[in-house]
C-alpha positions in Angstrom: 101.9 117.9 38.8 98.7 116.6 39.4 95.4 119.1 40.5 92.5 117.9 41.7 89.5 119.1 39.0 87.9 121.5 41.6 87.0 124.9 41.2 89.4 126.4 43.6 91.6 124.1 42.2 91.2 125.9 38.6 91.5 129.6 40.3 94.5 128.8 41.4 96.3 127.7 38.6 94.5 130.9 37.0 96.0 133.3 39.4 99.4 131.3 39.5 99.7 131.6 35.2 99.1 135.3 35.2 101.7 136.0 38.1 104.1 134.2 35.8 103.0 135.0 32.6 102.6 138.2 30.1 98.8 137.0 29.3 97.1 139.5 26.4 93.8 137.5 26.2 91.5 134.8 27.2 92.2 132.4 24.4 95.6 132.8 25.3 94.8 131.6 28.7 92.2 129.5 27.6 95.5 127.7 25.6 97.7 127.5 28.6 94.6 125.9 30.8 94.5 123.5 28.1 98.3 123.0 28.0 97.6 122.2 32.2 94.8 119.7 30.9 92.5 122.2 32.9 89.4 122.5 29.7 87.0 125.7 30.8 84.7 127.8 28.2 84.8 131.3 27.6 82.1 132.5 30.0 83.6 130.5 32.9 87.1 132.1 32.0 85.6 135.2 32.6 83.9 134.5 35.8 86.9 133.2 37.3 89.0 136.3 35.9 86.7 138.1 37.9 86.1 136.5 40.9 90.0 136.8 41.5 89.9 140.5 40.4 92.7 140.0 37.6 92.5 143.1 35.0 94.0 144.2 31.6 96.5 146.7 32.3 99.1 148.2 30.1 102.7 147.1 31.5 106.1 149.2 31.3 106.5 147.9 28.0 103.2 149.0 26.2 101.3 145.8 26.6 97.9 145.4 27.5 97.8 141.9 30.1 95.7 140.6 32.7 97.4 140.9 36.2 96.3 140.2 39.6 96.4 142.6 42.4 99.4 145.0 42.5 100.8 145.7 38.9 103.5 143.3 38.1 106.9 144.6 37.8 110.6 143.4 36.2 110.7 139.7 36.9 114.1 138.1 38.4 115.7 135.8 36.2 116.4 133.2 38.8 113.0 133.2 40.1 110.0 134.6 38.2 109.3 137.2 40.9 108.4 141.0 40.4 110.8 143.1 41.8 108.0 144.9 43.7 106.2 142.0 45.3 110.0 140.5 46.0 109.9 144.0 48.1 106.8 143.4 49.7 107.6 139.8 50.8 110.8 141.2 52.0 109.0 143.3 54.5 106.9 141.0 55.7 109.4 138.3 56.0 112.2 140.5 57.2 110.7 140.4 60.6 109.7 137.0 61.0 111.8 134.9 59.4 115.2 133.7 62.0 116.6 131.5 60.2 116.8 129.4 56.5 118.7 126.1 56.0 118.8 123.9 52.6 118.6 119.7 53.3 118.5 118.5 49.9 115.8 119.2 47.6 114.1 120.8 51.0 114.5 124.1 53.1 113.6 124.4 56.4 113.1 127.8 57.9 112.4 128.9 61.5 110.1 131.7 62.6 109.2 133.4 65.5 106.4 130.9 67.8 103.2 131.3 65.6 104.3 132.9 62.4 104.9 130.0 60.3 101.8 129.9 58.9 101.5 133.6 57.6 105.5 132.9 56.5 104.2 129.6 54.3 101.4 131.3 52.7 103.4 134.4 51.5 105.7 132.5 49.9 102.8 129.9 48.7 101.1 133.0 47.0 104.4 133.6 44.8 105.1 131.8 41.8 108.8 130.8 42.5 110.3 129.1 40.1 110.9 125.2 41.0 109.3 125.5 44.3 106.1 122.7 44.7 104.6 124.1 48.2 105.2 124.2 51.5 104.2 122.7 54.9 103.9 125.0 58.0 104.5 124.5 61.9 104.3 126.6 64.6 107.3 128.1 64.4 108.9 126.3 61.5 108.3 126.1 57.2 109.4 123.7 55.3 109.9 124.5 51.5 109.5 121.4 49.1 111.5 122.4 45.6 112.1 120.4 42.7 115.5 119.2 43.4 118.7 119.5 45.2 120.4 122.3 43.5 117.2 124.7 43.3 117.0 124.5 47.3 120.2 125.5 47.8 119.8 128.6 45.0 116.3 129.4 46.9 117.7 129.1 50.4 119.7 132.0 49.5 117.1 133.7 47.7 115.1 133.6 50.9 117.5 134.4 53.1 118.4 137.7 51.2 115.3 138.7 50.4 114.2 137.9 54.4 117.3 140.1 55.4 116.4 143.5 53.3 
């Protein structure tokens, strides 16, 4: 995937690596930006950390990791997601989301008149496993994944998760 070498650009990918990753230090992080071809030094490290509030916190297994905003819980396998923010998009997306459809490596899901928006950046904010991004309507989202198969597994994902 390519990023453009902006600053927002960088906080994003920030935020996206410690929603999917157990991350125990900077130079840890540091590694994975470098992995990304994303090169920062130390001190911008830390002002990014902090300008998207991440913190060390000790997880349910002892370790000490950065996390951003609630504390992370149990990952799915099948998609990377914490069982508690799966809740909270559940909640949110139990009420506005009318319908999910898979067309190839696509999905296509209908929403009240206005919500579409709010519906796409939820599940823009969550680092789902083999999703790329989305594109929102009015009253339709559509979900680009990485191919054919994975739409089909995160149609039903969605849909479940919508109809908690």
């Amino acid at each position: 995937m390519q990023r453009p070498a902006t600053r927002a650009a960088r906080l994003s990918v920030i935020e996206k690596m410690l929603l999917s990753h157990v991350i125990t230090s900077q130079s840890q992080l540091s590694g994975l930006l470098s992995d990304e071809g994303i090169d920062v030094t130390q001190a911008t490290l830390s002002r990014d950390l902090d300008e998207i509030n991440a913190m060390k916190t000790r997880l349910a297994d002892g370790t000490i990791a950065y996390t951003v905003g609630d504390h992370p819980g149990r990952e799915t396998a099948e998609t990377g997601i914490s069982t508690k923010m799966e809740q909270q998009m559940s909640r949110v997306l139990s009420g506005l989301v009318t319908s999910v459809a898979a067309a190839k490596n696509l999905i296509v899901v209908h929403t009240p008149s206005g919500a579409a928006q709010y519906v796409a950046s939820v599940i823009d904010k969550q680092p789902i496993d083999g999703v790329l991004g989305t594109i929102a309507g009015d009253d339709t989202v559509m979900i680009v994944c990485r191919d054919d198969e994975l739409a089909e597994a995160r149609a039903d994902w969605l849909l479940a998760v919508a109809s908690k």
